[in-house]
C-alpha positions in Angstrom: 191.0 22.8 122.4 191.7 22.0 125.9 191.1 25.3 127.0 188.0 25.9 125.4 186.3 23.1 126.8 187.6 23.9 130.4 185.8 27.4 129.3 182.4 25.5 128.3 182.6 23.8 131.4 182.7 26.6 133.9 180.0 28.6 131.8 177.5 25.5 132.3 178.7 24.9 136.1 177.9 29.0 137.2 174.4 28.7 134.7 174.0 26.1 136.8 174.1 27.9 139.7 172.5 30.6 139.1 169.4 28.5 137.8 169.3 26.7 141.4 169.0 29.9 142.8 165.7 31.4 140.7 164.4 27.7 141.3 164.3 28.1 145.1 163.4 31.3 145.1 160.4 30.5 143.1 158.8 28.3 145.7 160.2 29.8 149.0 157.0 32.5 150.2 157.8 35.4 151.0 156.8 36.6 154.2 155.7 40.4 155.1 156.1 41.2 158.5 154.2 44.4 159.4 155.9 47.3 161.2 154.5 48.7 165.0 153.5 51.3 163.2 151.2 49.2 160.5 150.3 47.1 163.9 149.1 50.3 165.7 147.0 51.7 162.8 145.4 48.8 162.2 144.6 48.7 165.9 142.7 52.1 165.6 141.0 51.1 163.1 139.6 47.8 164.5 139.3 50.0 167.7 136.9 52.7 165.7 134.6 49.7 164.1 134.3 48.6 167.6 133.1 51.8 168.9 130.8 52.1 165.6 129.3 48.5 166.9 128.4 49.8 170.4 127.0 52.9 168.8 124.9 50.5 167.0 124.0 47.8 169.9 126.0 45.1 168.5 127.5 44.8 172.0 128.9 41.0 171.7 130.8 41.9 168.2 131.7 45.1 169.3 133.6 43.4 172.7 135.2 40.5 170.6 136.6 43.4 168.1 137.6 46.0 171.2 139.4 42.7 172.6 141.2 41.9 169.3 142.5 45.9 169.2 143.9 45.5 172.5 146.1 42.3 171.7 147.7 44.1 169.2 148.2 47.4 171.0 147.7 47.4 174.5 149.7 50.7 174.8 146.7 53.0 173.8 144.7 54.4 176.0 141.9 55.4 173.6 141.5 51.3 172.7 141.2 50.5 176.7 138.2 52.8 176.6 136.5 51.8 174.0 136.8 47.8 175.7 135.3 49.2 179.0 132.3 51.1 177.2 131.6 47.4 175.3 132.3 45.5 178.7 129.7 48.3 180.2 127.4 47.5 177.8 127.5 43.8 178.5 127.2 44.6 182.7 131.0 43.4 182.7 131.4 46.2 185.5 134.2 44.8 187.5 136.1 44.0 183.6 135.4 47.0 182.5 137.2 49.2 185.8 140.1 47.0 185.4 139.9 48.3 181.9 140.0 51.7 182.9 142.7 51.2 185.4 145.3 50.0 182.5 144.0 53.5 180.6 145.2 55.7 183.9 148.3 53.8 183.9 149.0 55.0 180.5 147.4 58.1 180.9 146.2 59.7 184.0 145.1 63.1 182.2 142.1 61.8 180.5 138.6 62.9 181.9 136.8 60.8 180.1 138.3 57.8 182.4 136.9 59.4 185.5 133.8 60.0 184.4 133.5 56.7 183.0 134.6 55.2 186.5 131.9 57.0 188.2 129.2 56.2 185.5 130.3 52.2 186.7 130.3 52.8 190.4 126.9 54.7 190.5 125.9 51.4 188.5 126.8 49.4 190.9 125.9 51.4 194.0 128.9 52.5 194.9 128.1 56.9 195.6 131.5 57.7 197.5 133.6 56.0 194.9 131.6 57.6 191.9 131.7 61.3 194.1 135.8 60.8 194.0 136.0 59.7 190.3 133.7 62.4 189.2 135.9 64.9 191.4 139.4 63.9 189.8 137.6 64.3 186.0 136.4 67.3 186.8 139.7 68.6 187.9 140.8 67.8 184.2 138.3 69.3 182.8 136.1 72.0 185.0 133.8 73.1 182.5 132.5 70.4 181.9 128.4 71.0 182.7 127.5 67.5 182.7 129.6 66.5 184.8 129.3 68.9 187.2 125.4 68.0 187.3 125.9 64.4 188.1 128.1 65.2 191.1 125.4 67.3 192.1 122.5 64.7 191.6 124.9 62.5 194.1 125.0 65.3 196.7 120.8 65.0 195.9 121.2 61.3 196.5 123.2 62.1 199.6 119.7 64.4 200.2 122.5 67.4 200.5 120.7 69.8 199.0 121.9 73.2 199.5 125.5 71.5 197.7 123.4 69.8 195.1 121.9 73.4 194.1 125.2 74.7 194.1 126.3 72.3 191.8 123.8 72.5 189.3 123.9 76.4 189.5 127.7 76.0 188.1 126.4 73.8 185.7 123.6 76.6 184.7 126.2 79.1 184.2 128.4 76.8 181.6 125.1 75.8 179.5 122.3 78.3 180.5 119.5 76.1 178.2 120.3 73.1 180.5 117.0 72.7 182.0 117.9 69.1 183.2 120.2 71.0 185.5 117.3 73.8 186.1 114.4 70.5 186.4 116.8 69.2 189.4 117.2 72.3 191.1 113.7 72.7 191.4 113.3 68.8 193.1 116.3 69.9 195.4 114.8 73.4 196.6 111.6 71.3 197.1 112.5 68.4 199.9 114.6 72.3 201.0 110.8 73.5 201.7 111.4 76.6 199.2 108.1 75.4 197.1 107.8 79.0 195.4 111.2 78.9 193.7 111.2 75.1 193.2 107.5 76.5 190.9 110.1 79.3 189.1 112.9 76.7 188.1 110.3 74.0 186.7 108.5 76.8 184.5 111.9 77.6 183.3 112.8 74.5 182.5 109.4 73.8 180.9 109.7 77.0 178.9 113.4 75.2 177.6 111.5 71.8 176.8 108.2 70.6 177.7 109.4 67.2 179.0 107.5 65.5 181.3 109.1 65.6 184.3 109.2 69.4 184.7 105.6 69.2 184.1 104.6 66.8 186.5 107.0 68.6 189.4 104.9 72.2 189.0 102.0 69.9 188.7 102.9 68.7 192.3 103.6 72.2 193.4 101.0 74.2 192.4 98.0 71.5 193.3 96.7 73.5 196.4 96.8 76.6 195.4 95.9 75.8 191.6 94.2 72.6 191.1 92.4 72.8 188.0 96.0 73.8 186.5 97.5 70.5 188.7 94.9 68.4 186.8 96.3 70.0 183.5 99.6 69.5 184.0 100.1 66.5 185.0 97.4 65.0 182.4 100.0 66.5 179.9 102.8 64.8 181.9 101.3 61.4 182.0 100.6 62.1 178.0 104.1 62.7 177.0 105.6 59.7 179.3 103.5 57.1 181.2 106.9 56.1 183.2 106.5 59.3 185.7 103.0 57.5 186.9 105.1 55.0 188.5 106.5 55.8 192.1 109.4 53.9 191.6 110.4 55.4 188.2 110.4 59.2 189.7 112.7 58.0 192.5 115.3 56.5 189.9 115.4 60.0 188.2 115.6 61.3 191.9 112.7 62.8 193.2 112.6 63.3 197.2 110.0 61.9 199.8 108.2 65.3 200.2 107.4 65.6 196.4 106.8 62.0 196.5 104.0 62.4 198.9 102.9 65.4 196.8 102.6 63.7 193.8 100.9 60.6 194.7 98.3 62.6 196.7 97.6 65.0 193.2 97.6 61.4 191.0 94.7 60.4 193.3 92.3 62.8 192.3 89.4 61.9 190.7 89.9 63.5 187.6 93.1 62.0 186.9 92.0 58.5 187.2 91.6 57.8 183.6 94.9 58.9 182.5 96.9 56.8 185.6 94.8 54.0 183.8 96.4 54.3 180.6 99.6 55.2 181.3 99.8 52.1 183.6 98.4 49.8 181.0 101.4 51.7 178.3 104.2 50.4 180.9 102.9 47.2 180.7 102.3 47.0 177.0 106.1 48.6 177.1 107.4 45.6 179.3 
């Protein structure tokens, strides 16, 4: 008898036990702790909606999200970009190259860092610095025909001309339909006093697409020996986009003194009156 209530004892003490132990279990929480490699995906993906923001011109969301990627992965290079286009987009310039500095550092191979860099330094007026950035990008990747026309619109900046066509010849040869390339070659060979080819390139560009700058260049070019087709032209020119009326718009897309003075002498003319009018009253309306 003795024994057998010894036995009932011990049974009760270890169901005892064992019952303490579901007990504390049941209101301890459990904790997950994600892995790096839950951490890094879910970077990416805050990274990518970030992107997907900017795309979008939700700048201030997209830069609070790019921000948020980067405190939990600040080893990828890809998530530094992506927080120097939002901090671009917000005129963060100085942010954004510091950005870009911590992408080289973990990746010095990556074009699109250079061509970013120079994208900020021409921003902020800084040619050499974009020329050298531009340079080491290209290097990566050499084919790369926009690229290679925005160092040559900095040699046409630089009012280096015979580089600049050089440049945008290369650029021809990659992507033949360029006519950007083909439109700026024609403004270079221009202020170079070759007017007959500069009239070639902008009706090959025009013959690509009939933008409005091409138009308004043979427009300028052809106004002495052709003016009823100047008048045309650049009546066409003013139709498609007001903004080339304006002398300071053509000098942002980088148009030299000598077809300045062209230009403004040919939107003068009598018969043009009426459309400077009205494309002068659309950029205000526009403002």
């Amino acid at each position: 008898m003795k024994k057998f209530l010894q036995k009932i004892i011990w049974i009760s003490l270890i169901s005892f036990y064992f019952l303490q132990i579901e007990r504390v279990q049941a209101i301890v929480p459990y904790y997950y702790f994600p892995t790096i490699k839950n951490l890094e995906k879910q970077s990416l993906y805050l990274g990518k909606n970030a992107y997907q923001l900017l795309y979008f011109g939700q700048y201030e969301d997209s830069l609070n999200l790019a921000k948020l990627a980067i405190k939990i992965n600040s080893k990828d290079e890809k998530l530094w970009l992506i927080l120097a286009e939002a901090q671009i987009a917000k005129k963060q310039y100085k942010n954004a190259l510091n950005s870009l500095n911590k992408a080289e550092k973990l990746n010095s191979n990556i074009s699109e860092i250079y061509f970013t860099k120079s994208n900020i330094y021409l921003k902020i007026s800084q040619q050499t610095k974009a020329k050298i950035a531009l340079e080491k990008g290209i290097k990566i990747e050499p084919n790369n025909h926009k690229a290679i026309f925005q160092l040559g619109n900095i040699l046409l900046m630089e009012k280096n001309y015979l580089g600049a066509i050089k440049l945008f010849d290369k650029s021809i040869k990659i992507k033949p339909d360029f006519w950007q390339a083909i439109n700026n070659q024609g403004l270079a060979y221009f202020e170079n006093n070759n007017i007959d080819l500069s009239i070639k390139l902008f009706e090959s560009a025009i013959s690509i697409q009939e933008n409005a700058e091409p138009l308004l260049g043979l427009a300028s070019c052809v106004r002495v020996n052709d003016n009823k087709l100047a008048i045309k032209l650049a009546k066409k020119a003013l139709a498609k986009d007001p903004k080339y009326v304006d002398y300071d718009y053509r000098e942002e897309q980088l148009w030299g003194e000598k077809l300045q003075l062209s230009t403004e002498i040919l939107l003068q003319n009598e018969q043009l009156q009426e459309d400077v009018i009205l494309a002068k009253s659309k950029i205000t309306e526009s403002s």
